[in-house]
C-alpha positions as CSV (number, residue, x, y, z in Angstrom):
1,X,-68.5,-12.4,-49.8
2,X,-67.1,-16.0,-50.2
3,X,-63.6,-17.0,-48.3
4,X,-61.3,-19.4,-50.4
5,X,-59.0,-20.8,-48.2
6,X,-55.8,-23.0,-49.1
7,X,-53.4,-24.3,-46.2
8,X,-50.0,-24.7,-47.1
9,X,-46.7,-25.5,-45.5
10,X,-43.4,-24.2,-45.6
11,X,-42.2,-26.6,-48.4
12,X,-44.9,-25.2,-50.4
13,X,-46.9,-28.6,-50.0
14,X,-51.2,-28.1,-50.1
15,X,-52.6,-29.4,-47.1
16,X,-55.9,-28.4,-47.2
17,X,-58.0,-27.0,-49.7
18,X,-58.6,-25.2,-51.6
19,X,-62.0,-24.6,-50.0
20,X,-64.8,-22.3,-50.4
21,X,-66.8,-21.0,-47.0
22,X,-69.7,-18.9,-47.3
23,X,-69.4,-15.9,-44.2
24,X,-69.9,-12.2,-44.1
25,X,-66.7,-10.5,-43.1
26,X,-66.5,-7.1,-41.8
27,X,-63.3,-5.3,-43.2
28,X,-62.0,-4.0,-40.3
29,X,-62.6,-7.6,-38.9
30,X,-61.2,-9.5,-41.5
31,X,-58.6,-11.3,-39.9
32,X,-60.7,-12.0,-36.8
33,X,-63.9,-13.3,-39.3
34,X,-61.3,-15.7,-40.7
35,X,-60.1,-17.2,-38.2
36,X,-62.7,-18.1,-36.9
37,X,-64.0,-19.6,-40.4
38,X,-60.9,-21.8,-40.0
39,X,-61.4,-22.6,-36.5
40,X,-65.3,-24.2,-37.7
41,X,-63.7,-25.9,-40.6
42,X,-61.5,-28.4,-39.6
43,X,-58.8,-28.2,-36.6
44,X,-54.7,-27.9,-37.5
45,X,-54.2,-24.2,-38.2
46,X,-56.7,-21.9,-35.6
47,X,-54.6,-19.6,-34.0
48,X,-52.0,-19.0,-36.4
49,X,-51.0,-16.3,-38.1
50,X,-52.8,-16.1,-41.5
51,X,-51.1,-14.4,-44.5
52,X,-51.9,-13.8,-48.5
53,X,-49.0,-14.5,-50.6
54,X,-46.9,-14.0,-47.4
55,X,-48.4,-10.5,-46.8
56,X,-50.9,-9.2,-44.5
57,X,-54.6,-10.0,-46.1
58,X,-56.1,-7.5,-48.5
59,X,-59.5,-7.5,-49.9
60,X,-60.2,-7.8,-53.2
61,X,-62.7,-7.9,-56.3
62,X,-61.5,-11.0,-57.9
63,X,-64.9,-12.9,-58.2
64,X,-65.8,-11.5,-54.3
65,X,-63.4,-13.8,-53.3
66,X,-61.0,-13.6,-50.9
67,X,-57.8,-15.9,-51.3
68,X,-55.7,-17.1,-47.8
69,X,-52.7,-19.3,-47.6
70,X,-52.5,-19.9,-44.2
71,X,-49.2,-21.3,-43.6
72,X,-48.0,-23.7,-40.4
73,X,-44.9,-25.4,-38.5
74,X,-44.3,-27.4,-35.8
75,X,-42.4,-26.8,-32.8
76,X,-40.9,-28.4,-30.0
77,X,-41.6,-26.1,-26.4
78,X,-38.5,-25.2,-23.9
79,X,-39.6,-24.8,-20.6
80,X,-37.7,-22.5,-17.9
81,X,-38.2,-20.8,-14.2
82,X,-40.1,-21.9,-11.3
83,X,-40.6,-25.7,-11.4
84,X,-43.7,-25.5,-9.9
85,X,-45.5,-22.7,-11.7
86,X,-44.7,-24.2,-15.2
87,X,-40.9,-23.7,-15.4
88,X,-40.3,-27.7,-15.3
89,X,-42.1,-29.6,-18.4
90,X,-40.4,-32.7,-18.4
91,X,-42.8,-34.5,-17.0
92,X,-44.5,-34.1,-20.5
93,X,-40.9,-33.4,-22.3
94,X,-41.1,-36.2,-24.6
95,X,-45.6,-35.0,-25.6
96,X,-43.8,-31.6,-26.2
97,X,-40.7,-32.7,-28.6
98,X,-42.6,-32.5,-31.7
99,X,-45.9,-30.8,-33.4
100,X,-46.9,-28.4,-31.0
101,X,-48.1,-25.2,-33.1
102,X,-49.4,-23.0,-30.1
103,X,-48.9,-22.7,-26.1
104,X,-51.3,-20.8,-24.1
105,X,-50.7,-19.6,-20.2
106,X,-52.7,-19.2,-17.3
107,X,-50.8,-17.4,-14.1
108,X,-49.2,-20.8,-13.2
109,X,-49.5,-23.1,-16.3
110,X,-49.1,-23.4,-19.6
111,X,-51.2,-25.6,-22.5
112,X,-49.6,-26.8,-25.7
113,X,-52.0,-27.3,-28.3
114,X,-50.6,-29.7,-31.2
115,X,-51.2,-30.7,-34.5
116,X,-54.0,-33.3,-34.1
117,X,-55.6,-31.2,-31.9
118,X,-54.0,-33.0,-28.6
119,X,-53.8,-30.5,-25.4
120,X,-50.5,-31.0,-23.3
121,X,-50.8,-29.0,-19.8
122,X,-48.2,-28.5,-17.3
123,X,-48.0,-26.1,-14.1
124,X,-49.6,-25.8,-10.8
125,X,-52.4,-27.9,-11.1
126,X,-54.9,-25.7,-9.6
127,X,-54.4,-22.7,-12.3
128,X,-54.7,-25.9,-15.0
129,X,-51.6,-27.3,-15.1
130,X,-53.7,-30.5,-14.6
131,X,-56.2,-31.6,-17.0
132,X,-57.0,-35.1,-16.0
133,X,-60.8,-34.4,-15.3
134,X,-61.0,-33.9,-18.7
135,X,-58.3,-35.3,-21.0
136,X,-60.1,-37.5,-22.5
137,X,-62.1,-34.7,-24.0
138,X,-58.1,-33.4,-25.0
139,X,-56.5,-36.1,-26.7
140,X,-58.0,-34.4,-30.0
141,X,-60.0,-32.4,-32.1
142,X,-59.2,-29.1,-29.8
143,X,-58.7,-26.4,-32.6
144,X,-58.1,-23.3,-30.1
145,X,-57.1,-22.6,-26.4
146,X,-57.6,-19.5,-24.4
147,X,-56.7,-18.9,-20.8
148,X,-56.9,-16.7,-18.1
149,X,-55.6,-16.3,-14.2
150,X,-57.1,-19.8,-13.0
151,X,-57.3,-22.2,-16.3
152,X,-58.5,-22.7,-19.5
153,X,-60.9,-22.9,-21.6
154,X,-60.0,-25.3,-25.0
155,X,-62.7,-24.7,-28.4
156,X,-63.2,-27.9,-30.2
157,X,-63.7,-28.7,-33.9
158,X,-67.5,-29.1,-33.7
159,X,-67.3,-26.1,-31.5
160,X,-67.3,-27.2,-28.2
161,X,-66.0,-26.0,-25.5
162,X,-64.1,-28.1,-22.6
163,X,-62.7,-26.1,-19.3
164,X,-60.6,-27.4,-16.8
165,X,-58.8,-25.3,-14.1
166,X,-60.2,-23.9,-10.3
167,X,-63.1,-22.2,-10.9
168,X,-63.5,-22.5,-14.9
169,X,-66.3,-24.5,-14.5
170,X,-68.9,-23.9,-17.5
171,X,-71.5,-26.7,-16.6
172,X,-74.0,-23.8,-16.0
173,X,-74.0,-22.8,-19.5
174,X,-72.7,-26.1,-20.6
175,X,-76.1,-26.7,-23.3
176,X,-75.0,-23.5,-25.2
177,X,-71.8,-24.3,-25.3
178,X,-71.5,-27.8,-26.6
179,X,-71.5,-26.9,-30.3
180,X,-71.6,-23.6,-32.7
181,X,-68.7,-21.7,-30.6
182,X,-66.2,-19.6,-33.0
183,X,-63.9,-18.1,-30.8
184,X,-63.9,-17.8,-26.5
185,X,-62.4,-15.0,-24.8
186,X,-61.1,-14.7,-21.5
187,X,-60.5,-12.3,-18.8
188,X,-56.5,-12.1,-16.8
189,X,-56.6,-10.7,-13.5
190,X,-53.2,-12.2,-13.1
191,X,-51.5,-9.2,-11.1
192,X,-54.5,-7.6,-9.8
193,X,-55.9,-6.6,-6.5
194,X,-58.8,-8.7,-7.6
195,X,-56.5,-12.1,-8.7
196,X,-59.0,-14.7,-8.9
197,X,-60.6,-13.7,-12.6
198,X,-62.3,-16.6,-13.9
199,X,-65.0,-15.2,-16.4
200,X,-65.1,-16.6,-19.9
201,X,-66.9,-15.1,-23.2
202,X,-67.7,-17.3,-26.0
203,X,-69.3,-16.2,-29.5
204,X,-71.6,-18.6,-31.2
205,X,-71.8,-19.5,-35.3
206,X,-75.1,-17.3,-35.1
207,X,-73.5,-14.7,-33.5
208,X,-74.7,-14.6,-30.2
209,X,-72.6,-14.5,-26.8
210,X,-72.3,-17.0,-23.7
211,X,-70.8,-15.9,-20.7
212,X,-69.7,-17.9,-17.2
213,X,-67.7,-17.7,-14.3
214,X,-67.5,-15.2,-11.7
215,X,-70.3,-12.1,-12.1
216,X,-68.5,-9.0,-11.4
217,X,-65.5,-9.5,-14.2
218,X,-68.0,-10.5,-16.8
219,X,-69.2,-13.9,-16.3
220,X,-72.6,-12.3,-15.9
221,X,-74.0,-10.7,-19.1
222,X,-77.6,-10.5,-18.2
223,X,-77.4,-6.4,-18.1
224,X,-76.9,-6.7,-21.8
225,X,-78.0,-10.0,-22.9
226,X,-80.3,-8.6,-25.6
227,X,-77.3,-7.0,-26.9
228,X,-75.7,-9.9,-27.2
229,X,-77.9,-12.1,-28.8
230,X,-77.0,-12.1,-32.1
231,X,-74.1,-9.8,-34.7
232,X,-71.2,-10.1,-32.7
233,X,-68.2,-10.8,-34.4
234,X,-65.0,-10.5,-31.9
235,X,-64.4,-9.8,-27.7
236,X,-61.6,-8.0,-26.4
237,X,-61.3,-7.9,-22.5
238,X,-59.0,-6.4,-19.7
239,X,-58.2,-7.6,-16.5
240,X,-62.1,-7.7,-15.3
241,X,-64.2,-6.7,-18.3
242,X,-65.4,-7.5,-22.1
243,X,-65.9,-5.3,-25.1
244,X,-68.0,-6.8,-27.9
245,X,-67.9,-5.9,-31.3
246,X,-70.8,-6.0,-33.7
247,X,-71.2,-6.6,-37.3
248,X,-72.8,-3.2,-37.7
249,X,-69.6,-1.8,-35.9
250,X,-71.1,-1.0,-32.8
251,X,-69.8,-2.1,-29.1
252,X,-71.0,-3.4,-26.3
253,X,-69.4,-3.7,-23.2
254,X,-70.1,-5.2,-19.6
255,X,-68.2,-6.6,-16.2
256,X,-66.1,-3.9,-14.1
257,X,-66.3,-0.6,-14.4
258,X,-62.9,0.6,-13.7
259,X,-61.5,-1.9,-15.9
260,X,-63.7,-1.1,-18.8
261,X,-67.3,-3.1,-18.2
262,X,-69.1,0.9,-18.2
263,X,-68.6,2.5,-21.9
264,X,-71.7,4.6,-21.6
265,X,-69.5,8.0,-21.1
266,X,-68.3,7.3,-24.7
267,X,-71.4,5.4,-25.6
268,X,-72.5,7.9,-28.4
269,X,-69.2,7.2,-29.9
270,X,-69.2,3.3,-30.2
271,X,-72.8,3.2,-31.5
272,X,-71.2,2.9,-34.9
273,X,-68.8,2.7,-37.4
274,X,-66.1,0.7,-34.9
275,X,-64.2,-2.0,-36.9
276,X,-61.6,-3.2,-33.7
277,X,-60.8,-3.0,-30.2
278,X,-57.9,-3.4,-28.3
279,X,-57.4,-3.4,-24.3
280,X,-54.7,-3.0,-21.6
281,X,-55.2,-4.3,-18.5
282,X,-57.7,-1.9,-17.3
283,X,-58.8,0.1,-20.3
284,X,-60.0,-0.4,-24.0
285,X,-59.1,1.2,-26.8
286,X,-61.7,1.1,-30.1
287,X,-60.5,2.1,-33.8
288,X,-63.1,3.6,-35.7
289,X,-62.9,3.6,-39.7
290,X,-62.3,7.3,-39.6
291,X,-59.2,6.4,-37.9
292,X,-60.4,8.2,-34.9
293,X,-59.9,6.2,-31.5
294,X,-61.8,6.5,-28.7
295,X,-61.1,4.9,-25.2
296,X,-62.9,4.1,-21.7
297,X,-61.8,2.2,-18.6
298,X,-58.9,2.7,-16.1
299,X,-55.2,3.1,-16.7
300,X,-55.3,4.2,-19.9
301,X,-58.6,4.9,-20.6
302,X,-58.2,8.6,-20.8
303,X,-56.9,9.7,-23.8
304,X,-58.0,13.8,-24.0
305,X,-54.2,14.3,-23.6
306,X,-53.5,13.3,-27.0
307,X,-57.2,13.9,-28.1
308,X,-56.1,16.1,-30.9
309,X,-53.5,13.2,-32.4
310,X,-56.1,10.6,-32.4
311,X,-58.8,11.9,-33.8
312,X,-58.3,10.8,-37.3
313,X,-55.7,9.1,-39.3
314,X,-55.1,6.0,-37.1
């Protein structure tokens, strides 16, 4: 199926497109398939929300085409709270006044992602308020920023991947990741007994998965790298865990067990037919196209309660 995309602004103005980009999409993982189509074609609208027509996106026939306006604004940031953990911008006040389309926070900071693809960070500088080691790699073409306890973790337009914060390093991995990344996904930890969470997850353009940081929460993927190696469209994760889903609907999941990492009591019930996931902070949730839901994990995980409600029609 081919994805047209046309980018337009609020005035009703073209500003890209339209363009024609060759991917398969999933349905249930539309949305997630095209952003990150957008986020490998050029860099001033990943991250946004993407609507048809101003509706949610709905596949059609037409040609096998899919048709997206994807619509963006700028705005100016307002900072408030403890000066030190990321209540006091204006350091950077005047960097923040215009053009920002997204900010992103760690547990202390905050990064502004603007329209040319410029990163503006602000906070404690140990949880990546400071990005000095690396700003040069920031003053453009980022197209994407996620974050979690410690830092960040910024996708570029060639599909890079630059990471700056306390213990975010990804110079381990750093040959996978320095082009053909789609989307990265990070683990929290912020108000957990185990507060230092610094694992990343990053898919490639061939659909394969990179992993770094810390072992336990799911920098380590080695248990099932062979599962990861190629079909994976989107990661979810908790506070200390990942959940991958696959193009033929199936999940795989890995990092701590009580927050999710160990799916294998519901295993038989993610080996298919899965089209999204969503997570608390200790347990995940996945949405089958039945409209069953099945969960696993912690807090949350257990759902036989309500078994009965959710096993179709979701």
């Amino acid at each position: 199926m081919a994805l047209r995309v046309l980018v337009v602004n609020f005035a009703g103005e073209t500003v890209f497109g339209p363009e024609v980009f060759e991917r398969p999409l999933l349905g249930g993982q539309l949305l997630a398939s095209v952003r990150a189509v957008v986020a490998t074609s050029f860099k001033l609208v990943h991250g946004l929300d993407i609507v048809a027509d101003r509706r949610p996106i709905e596949v059609g026939d037409d040609d096998e085409q899919i048709v997206v306006n994807i619509v963006f604004v700028s705005l100016t940031v307002v900072s408030w709270g403890n000066a030190d953990y990321g209540g006091d911008s204006s350091a950077v006040a005047e960097r923040l006044s215009q053009g920002v389309i997204s900010v992103t926070a760690s547990l202390w900071a905050f990064a502004a992602l603007k329209l040319t693809g410029e990163v503006v960070t602000w906070g404690h500088a140990h949880y990546g308020g400071d990005c000095r080691a690396v700003a040069d790699r920031l003053v453009g073409g980022v197209v994407a920023i996620t974050g979690n306890c410690r830092g960040f973790a910024a996708l570029t337009d060639v599909g890079g991947v630059v990471t700056w914060g306390e213990g975010c390093d990804c110079s381990a991995v750093a040959d996978r990741l320095a082009c053909g990344v789609v989307s990265i996904a990070g683990v929290d930890g912020a108000f957990a007994a185990i507060n230092h969470n610094r694992a990343f997850a990053a898919i490639k353009d061939t659909g394969s998965v990179v992993t770094w940081g810390p072992a336990e929460p799911g920098g380590d993927s080695k248990s099932v790298a062979d599962r990861l190696a190629g079909g994976v469209v989107s990661i979810t994760g908790t506070e200390a865990a990942f959940a991958a889903l696959k193009d033929t609907g199936s999940v795989v999941t890995w990092g701590l067990a009580l927050c999710g990492g160990d799916s294998r009591a519901v295993a038989d019930r993610l080996s298919g037919k899965v089209v999204s996931i969503t997570a608390t902070y200790q347990a995940f949730a996945a949405l089958k196209d039945t409209g069953e839901v099945v969960t696993w994990g912690g807090n949350g995980g257990d759902s036989s309660a309500v078994a009965d409600r959710l096993a179709s029609g979701v």
